[in-house]
ZASE-398753 format. One record per residue (C-alpha): residue in one letter; x, y, z negated; residue number from 1. Coordinates in steps of 0.001 Angstrom, whole numbers, plus 524288, in hexadecimal, padded with zeros to 5 digits. Layout:
! ZASE-398753
{site 'A',{X,Y,Z},NUM} ...
END
This chain:
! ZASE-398753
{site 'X',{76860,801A2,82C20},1} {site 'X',{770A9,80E37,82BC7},2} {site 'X',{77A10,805FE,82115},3} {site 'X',{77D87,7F9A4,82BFD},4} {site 'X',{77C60,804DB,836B4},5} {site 'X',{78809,80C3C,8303A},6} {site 'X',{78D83,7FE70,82D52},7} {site 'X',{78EBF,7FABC,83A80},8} {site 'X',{793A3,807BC,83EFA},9} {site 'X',{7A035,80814,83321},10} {site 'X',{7A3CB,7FA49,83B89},11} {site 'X',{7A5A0,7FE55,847B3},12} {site 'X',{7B45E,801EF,84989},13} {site 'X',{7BE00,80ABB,84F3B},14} {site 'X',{7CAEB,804AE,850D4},15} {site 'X',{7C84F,7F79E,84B66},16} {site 'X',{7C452,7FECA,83EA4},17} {site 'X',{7B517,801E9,83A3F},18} {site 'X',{7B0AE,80FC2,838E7},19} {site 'X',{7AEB9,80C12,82BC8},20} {site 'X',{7BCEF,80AE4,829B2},21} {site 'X',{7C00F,8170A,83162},22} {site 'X',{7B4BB,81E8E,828AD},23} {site 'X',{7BD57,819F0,81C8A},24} {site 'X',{7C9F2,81E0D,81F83},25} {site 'X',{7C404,82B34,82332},26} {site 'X',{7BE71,82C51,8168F},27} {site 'X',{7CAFE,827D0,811E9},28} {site 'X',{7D2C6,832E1,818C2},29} {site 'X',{7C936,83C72,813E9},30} {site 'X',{7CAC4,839EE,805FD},31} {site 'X',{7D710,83AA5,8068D},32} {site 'X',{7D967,8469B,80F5B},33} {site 'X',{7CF63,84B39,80322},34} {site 'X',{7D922,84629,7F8F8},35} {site 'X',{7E46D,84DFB,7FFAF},36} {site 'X',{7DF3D,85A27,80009},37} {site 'X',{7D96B,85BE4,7F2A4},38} {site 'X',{7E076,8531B,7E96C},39} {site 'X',{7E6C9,85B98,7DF25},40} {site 'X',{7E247,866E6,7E521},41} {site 'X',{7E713,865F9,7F352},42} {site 'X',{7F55B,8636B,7EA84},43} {site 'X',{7F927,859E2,7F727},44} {site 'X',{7F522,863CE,8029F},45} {site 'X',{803A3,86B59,7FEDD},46} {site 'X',{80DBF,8681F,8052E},47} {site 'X',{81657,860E7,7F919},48} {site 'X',{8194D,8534A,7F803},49} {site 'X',{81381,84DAA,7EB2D},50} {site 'X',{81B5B,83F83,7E972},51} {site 'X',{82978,83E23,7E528},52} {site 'X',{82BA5,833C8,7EEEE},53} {site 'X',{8237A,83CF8,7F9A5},54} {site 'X',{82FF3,84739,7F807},55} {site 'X',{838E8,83D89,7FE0E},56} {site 'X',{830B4,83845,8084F},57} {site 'X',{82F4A,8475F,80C08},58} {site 'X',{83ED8,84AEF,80A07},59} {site 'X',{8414E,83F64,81419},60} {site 'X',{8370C,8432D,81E35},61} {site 'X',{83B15,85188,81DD7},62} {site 'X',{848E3,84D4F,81E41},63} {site 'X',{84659,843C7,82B53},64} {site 'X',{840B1,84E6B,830D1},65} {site 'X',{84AA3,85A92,82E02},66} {site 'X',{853AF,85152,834F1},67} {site 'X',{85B25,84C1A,8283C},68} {site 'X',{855D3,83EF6,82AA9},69} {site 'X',{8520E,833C1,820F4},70} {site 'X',{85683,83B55,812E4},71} {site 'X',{8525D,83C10,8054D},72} {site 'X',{85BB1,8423C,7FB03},73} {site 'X',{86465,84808,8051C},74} {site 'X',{8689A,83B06,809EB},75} {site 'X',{863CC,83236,81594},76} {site 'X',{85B51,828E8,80BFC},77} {site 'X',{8531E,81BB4,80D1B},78} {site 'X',{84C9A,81EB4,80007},79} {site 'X',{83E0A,8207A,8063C},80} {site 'X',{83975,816CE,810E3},81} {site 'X',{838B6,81EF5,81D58},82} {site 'X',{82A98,81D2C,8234C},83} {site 'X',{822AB,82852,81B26},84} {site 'X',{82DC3,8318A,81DB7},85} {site 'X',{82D11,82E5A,82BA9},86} {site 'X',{82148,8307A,82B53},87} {site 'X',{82052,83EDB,8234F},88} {site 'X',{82A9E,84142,82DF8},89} {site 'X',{820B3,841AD,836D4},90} {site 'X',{81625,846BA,82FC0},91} {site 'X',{81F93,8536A,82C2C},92} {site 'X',{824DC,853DE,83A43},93} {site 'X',{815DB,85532,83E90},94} {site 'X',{810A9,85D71,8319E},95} {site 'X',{81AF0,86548,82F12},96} {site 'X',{820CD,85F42,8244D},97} {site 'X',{81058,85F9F,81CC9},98} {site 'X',{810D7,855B6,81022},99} {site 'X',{7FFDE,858F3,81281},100} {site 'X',{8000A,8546E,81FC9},101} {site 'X',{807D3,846D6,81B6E},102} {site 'X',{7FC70,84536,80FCD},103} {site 'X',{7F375,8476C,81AB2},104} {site 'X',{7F927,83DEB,8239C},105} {site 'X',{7F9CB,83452,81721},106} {site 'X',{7EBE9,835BC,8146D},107} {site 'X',{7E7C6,83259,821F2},108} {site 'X',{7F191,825D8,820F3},109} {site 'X',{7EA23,82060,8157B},110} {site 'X',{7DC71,822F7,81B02},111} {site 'X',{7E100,819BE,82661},112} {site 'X',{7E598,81054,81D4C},113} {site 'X',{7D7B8,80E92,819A4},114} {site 'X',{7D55E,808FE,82877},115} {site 'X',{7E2D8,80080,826D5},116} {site 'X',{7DBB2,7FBCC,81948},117} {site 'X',{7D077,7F66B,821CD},118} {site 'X',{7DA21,7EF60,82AB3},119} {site 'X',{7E306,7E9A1,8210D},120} {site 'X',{7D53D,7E552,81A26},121} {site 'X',{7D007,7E189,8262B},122} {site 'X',{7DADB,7D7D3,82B71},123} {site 'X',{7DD2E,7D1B0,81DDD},124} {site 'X',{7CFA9,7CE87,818D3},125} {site 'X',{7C3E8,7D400,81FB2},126} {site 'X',{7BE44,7E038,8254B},127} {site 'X',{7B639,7E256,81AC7},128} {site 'X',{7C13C,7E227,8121B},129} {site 'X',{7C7CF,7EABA,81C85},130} {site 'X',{7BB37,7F3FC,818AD},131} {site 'X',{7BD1F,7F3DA,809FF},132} {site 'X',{7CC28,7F645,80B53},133} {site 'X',{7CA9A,8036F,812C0},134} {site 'X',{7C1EF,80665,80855},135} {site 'X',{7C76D,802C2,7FE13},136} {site 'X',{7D4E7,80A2D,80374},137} {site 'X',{7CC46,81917,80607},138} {site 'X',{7C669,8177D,7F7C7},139} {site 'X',{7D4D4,8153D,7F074},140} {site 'X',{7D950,820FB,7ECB1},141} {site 'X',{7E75E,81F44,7ED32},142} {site 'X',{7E77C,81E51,7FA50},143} {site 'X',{7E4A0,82CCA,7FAC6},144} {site 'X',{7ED06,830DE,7EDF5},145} {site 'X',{7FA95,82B87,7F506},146} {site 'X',{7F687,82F35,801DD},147} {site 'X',{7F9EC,83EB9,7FFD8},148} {site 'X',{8071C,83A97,7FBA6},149} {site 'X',{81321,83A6F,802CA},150} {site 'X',{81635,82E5F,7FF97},151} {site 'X',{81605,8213A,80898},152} {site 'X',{80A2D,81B97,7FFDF},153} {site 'X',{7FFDE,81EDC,80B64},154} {site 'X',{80A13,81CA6,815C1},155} {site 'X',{80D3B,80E28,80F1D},156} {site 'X',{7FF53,80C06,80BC8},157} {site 'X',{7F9CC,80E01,81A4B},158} {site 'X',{8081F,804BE,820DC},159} {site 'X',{806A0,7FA52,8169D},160} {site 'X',{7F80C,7F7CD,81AFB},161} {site 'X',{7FB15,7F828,82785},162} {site 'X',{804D2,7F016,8272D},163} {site 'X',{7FDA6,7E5E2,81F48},164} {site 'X',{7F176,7E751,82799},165} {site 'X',{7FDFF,7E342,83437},166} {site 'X',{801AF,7D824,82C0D},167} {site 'X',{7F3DC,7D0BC,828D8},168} {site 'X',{7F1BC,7D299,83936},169} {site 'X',{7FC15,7CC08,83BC2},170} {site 'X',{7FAB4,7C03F,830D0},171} {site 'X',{7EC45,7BE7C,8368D},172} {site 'X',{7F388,7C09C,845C3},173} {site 'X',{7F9D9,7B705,84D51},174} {site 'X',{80235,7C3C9,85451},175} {site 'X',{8105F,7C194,84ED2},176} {site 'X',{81194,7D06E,853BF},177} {site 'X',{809A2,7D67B,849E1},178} {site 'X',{8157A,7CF5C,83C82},179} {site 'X',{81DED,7D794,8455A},180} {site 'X',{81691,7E489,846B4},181} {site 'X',{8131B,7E17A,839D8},182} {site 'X',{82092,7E071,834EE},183} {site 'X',{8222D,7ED94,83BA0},184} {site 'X',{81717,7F37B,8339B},185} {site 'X',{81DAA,7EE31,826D7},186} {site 'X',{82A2B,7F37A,82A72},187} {site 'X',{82456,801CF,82BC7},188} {site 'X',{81D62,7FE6C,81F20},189} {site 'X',{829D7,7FBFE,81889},190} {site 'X',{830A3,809B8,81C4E},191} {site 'X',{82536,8103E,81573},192} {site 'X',{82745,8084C,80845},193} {site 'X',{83002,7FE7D,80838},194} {site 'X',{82BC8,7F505,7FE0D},195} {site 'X',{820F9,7F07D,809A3},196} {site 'X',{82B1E,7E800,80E3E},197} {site 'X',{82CA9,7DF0A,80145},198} {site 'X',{81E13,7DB92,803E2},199} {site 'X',{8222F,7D677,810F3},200} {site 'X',{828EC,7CBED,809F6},201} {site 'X',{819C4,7C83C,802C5},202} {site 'X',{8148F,7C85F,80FC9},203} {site 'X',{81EDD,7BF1D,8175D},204} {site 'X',{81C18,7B7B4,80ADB},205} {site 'X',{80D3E,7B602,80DE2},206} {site 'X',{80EED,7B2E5,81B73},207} {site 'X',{8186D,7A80D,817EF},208} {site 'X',{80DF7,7A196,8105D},209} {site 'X',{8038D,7A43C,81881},210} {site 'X',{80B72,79F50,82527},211} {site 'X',{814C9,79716,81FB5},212} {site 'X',{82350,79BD1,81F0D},213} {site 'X',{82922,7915C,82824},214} {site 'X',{81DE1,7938B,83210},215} {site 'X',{820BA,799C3,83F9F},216} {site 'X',{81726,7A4E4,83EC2},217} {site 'X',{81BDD,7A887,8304C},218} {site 'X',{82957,7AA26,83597},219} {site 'X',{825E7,7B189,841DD},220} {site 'X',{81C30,7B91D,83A51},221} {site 'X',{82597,7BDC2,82E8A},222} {site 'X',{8315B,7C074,83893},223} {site 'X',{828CC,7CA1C,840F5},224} {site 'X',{82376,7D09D,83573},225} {site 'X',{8311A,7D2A9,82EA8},226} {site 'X',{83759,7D62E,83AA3},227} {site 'X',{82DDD,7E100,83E85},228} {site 'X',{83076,7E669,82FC3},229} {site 'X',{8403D,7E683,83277},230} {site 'X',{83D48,7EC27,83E6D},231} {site 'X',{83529,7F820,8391E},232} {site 'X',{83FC1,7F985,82E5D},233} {site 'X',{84C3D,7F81F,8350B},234} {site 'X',{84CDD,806A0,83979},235} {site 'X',{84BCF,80B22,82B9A},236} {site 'X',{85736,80004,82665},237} {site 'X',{85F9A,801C7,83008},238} {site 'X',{85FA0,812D8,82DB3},239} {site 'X',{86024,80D9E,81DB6},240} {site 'X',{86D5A,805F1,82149},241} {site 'X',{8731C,81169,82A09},242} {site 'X',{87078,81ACC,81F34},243} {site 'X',{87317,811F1,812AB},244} {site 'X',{87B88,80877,818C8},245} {site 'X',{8705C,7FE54,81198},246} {site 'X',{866CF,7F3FC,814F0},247} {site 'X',{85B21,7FDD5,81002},248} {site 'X',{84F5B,7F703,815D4},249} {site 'X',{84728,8004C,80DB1},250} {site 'X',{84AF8,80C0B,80551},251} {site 'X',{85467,80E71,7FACA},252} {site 'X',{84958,81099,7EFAC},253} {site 'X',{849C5,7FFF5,7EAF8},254} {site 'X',{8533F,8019F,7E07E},255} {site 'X',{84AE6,80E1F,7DB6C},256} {site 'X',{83ED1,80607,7DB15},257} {site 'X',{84715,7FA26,7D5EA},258} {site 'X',{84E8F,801BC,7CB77},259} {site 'X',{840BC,80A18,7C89C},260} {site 'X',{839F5,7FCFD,7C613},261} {site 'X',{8457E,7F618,7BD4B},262} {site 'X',{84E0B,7FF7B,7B5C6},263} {site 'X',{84F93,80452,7A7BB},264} {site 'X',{84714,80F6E,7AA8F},265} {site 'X',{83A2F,8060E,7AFC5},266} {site 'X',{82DBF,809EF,7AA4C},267} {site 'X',{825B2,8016A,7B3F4},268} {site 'X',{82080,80BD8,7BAB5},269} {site 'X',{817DB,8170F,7B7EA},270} {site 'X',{80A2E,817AC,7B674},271} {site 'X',{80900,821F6,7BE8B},272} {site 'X',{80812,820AE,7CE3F},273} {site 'X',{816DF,81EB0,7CF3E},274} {site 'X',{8238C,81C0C,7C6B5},275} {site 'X',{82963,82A8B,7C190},276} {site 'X',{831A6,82C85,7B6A4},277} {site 'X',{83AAD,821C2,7B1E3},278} {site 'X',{837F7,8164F,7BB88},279} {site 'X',{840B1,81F65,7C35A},280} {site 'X',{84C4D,8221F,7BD11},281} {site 'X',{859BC,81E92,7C175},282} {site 'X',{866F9,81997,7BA80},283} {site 'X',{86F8C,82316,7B674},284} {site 'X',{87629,8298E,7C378},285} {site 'X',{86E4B,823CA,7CC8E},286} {site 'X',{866C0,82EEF,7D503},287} {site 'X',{86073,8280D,7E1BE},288} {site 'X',{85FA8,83561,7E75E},289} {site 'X',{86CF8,8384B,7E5A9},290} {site 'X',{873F1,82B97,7E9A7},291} {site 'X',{87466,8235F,7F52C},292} {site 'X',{86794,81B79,7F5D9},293} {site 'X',{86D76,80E27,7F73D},294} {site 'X',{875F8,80FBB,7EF1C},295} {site 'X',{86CA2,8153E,7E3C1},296} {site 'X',{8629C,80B25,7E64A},297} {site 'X',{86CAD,7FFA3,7E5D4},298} {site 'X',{86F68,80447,7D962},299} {site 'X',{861EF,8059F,7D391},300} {site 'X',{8600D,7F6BD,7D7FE},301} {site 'X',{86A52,7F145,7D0E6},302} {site 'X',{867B3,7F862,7C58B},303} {site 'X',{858B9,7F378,7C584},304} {site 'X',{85DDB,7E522,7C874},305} {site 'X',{8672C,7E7A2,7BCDD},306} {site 'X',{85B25,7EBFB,7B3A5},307} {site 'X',{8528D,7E0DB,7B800},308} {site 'X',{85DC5,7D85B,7B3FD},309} {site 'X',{85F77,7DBC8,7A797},310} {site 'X',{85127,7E150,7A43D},311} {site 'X',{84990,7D571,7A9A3},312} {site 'X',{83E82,7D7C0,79DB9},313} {site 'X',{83D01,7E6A7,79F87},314} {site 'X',{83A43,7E575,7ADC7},315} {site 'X',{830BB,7D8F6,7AA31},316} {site 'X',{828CF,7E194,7A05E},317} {site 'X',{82997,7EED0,7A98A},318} {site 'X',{8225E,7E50B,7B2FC},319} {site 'X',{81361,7E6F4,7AF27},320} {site 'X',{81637,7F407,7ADEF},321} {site 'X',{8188F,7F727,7BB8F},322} {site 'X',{80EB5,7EE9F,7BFCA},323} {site 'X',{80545,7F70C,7B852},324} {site 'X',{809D6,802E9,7BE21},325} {site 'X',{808B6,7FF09,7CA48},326} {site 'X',{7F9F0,7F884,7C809},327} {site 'X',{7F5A6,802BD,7BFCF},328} {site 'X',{7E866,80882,7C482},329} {site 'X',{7EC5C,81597,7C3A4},330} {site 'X',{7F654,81FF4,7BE61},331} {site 'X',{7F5F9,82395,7AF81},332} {site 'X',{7F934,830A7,7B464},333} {site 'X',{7EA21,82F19,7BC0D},334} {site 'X',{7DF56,838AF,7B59A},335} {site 'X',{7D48D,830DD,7B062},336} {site 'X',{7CA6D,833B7,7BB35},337} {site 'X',{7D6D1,82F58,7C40E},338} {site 'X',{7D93B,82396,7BB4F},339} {site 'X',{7CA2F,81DB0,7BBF7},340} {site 'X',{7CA21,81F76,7CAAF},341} {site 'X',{7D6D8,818B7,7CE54},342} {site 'X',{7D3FD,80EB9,7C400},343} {site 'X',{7C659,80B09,7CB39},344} {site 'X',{7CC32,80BCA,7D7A4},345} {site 'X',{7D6BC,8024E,7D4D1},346} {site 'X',{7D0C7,7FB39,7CC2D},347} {site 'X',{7C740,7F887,7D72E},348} {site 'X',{7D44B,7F548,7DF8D},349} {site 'X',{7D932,7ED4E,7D3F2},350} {site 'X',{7CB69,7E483,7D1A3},351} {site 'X',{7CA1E,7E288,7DF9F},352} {site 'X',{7D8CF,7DF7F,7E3C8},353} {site 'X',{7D8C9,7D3E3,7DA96},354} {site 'X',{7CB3A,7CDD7,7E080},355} {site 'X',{7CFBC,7D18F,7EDCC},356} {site 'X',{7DC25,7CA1F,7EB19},357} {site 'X',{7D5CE,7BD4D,7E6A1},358} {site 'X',{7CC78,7BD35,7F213},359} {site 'X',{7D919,7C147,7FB16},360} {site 'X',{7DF90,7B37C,7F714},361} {site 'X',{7D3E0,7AC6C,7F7E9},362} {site 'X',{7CFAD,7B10E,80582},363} {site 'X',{7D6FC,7BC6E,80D8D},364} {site 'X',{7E6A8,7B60D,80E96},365} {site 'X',{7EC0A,7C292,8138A},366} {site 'X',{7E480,7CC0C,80A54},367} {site 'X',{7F01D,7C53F,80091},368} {site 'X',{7F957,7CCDA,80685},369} {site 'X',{7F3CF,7D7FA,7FE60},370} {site 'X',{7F50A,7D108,7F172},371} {site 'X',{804AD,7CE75,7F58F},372} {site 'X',{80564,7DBEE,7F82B},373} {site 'X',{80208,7E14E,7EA2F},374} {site 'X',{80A6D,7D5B1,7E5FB},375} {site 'X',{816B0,7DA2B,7EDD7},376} {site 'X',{813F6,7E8C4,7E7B4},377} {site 'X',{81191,7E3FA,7DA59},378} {site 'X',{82042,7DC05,7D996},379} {site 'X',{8250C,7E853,7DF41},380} {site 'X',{82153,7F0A3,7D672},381} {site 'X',{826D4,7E7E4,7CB8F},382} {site 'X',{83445,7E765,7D009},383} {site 'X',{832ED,7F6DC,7D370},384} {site 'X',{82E7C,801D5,7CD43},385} {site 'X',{81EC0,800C9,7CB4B},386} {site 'X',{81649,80DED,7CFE5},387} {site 'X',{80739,80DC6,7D121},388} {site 'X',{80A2E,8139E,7DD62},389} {site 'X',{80FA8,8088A,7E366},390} {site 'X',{80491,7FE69,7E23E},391} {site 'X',{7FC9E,80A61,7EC9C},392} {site 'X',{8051E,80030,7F6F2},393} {site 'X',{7FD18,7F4CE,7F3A2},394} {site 'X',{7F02E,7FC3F,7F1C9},395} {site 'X',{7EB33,7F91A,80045},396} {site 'X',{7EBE0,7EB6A,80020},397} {site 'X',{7E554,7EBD5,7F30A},398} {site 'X',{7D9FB,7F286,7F79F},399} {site 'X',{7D8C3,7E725,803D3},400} {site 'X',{7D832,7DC45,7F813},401} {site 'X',{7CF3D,7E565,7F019},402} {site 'X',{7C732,7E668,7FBAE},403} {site 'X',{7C6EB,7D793,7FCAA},404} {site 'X',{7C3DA,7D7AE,7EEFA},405} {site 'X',{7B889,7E1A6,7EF80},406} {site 'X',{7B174,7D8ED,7FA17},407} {site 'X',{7B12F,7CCC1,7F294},408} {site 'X',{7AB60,7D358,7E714},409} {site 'X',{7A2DD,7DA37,7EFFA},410} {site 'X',{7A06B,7CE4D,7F65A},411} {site 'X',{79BD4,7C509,7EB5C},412} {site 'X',{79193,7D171,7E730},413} {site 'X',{78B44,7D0AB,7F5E0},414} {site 'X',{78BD7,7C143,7F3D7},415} {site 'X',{7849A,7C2F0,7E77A},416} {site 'X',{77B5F,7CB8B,7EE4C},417} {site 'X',{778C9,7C3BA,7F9C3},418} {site 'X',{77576,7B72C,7EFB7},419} {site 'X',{76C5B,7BF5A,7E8DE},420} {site 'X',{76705,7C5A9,7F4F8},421} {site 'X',{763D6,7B6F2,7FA2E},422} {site 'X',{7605A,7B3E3,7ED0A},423} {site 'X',{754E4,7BD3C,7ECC8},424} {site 'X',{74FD3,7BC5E,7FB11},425} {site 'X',{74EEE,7ACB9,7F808},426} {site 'X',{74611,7AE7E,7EC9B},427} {site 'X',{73E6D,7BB08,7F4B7},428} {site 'X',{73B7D,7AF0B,80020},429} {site 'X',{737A6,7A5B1,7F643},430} {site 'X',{72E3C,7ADED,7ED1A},431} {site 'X',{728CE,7B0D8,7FBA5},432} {site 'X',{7277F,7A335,8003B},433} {site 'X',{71FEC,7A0C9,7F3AD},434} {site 'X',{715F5,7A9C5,7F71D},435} {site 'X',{7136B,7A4AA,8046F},436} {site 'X',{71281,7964C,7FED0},437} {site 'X',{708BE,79B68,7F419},438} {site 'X',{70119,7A13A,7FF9A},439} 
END
């Protein structure tokens, strides 16, 4: 009685969501708030940034906010997308320039991602799925790890849901509004990490099939949601061609990634949580942060187009390398306690993605999108350089299918109990029937 009492109470909801899901991402937040403030012994409660890539995101912030405008290396740059330094502009402006009070912020960002997890599972399959996804999200540990980072992982994480969730709304809408707004969405997406827009190309893709690519409401569709992305990015472009005199739709880092990913010096990767070392080195007198960026990058292209060329079989065999660094279950660099606990949890994610992903074809259409997703990352990372860190992006929509996954194994066991259940209350009525006929 008290069990289905506090049932029915967990349903009840407070702006469309249950308490339930509320209770979750406030379990979520306090983990993590935990996390902060005693992992490596408060280390990440001092005021020092702790990522490579976190030291430019924090030069261009301070810099925008000292008045020097967008610069990195002493020089107006286009080398970091400009949404998480916006936004540790205004963090700083209101903190006093506290790296704490931006993990703070971050840690609060990813508990609410647990309620955008229900959503997205919500609109695409079911609300119990929707359930298992919050769940699922407040249990992965990573989540927490990157979010005391300043880096745009927790930032990215928490746009590319929403914008996702946006998207299925308006496939299962009739509203041509929402492509637009959802457009909009992608567009801000994109200016936290630009690779978000290749996947846009996947998902034009799927609707043409789904709609038909001649159709009226494919066209209509696909030309509000790419307008409302030019539209979000055109501010950014058109400062990139006033500074650069370039069409930079993005930043100036592809020919890094590109040369990373395809050069003499390619390991594949590391095993570690990102590329260091080799994967990184440059051709003789070529110093990004002491050159013009277009320039530098234009240069690093060519030369990786150049080494594909003529290195066609290296690049083939470096292949299942990266794609092992960035599938790996965990660091090598991990303890052993930390390497049996990230290898359950995603080997969990792993088991249940790949059921979730059958039953996904089979019976949820737009849970695919999820599947293209990890496809989109997983040619990216082939033609780039490969870091564990990177397949984080695609974790989310893993956890929806794994969710999927979970509740049709969970599914077939309360099947199996149910027959047996029926099973033995059949033979219980008959053995009593018996008696009263032998009366």
């Amino acid at each position: 009685m008290y069990l289905a009492t506090l049932r029915r109470y967990f349903k009840k909801s407070w702006l469309g969501i249950p308490l339930g899901v509320w209770l979750i991402a406030g379990i979520a937040l306090a983990l993590k708030v935990t996390f902060l403030m005693t992992y490596q012994n408060g280390r990440f409660l001092k005021e020092v940034v702790r990522a490579s890539d976190g030291h430019h995101y924090y030069a261009l912030a301070k810099n925008m906010l000292t008045g020097k405008g967008y610069v990195l290396w002493n020089h107006p740059s286009s080398y970091r997308p400009p949404l998480y330094p916006l936004i540790l502009v205004l963090s700083f402006f209101t903190f006093d320039y506290s790296i704490v009070a931006v993990r703070f912020i971050q840690t609060v960002l990813s508990a609410v991602t647990c309620l955008m997890m229900y959503i997205l599972g919500k609109e695409s399959v079911n609300e119990r799925i929707g359930f298992l996804s919050a769940l699922f999200t407040m249990l992965y540990f990573r989540f927490t790890f990157w979010s005391i980072y300043i880096l745009t992982e927790t930032l990215y994480i928490f746009l590319s849901v929403l914008t996702i969730t946006f998207l299925i709304s308006a496939l299962k809408g009739t509203s041509r509004f929402r492509f637009f707004m959802t457009g909009i969405l992608w567009g801000i997406t994109f200016l936290c990490r630009p690779e978000f827009g290749g996947f846009l190309v996947f998902v034009l893709g799927y609707m043409a099939l789904r709609e038909g690519i001649l159709t009226k409401a494919f066209m209509q569709r696909a030309s509000l949601l790419v307008i409302g992305t030019l539209i979000a990015i055109a501010p950014w472009a058109i400062r990139n061609a006033l500074v650069h005199h370039a069409f930079i739709l993005g930043t100036t880092t592809f020919g890094t990634q590109l040369y990373g990913g395809n050069s003499p010096y390619t390991t594949g990767g590391t095993d570690g949580w990102a590329s260091v070392g080799v994967d990184y080195d440059f051709p003789p007198g070529i110093k990004p942060n002491r050159m013009p960026e277009v320039e530098c990058q234009s240069i690093l292209v060519k030369e990786a187009l150049q080494y594909i060329r003529e290195n066609p079989g290296r690049i083939v065999r470096i292949w299942p390398r990266k794609l092992l660094n960035f599938y790996r279950i965990y660091p090598s660099t991990a303890s052993l306690r930390h390497k049996i606990f990230m290898g359950f949890q995603d080997g969990f994610l792993y088991v249940f993605t790949l059921i979730g992903t059958v039953v996904a074809f089979r019976r949820y259409p737009l849970a695919r999108l999820f599947f293209l997703y990890g496809v989109f990352y997983t040619i990216l990372i082939t033609l780039l350089i490969s870091e564990l860190r990177y397949r984080f992006y695609i974790t989310p929509f893993w956890i929806v299918l794994a969710a999927v996954g979970f509740d049709a194994v969970s599914g077939l066991f309360r099947k199996k109990k149910k027959a047996r259940a029926n099973t033995s209350s059949f033979h219980v009525m008959t053995a009593n029937e018996a008696v009263e006929i032998s009366r």
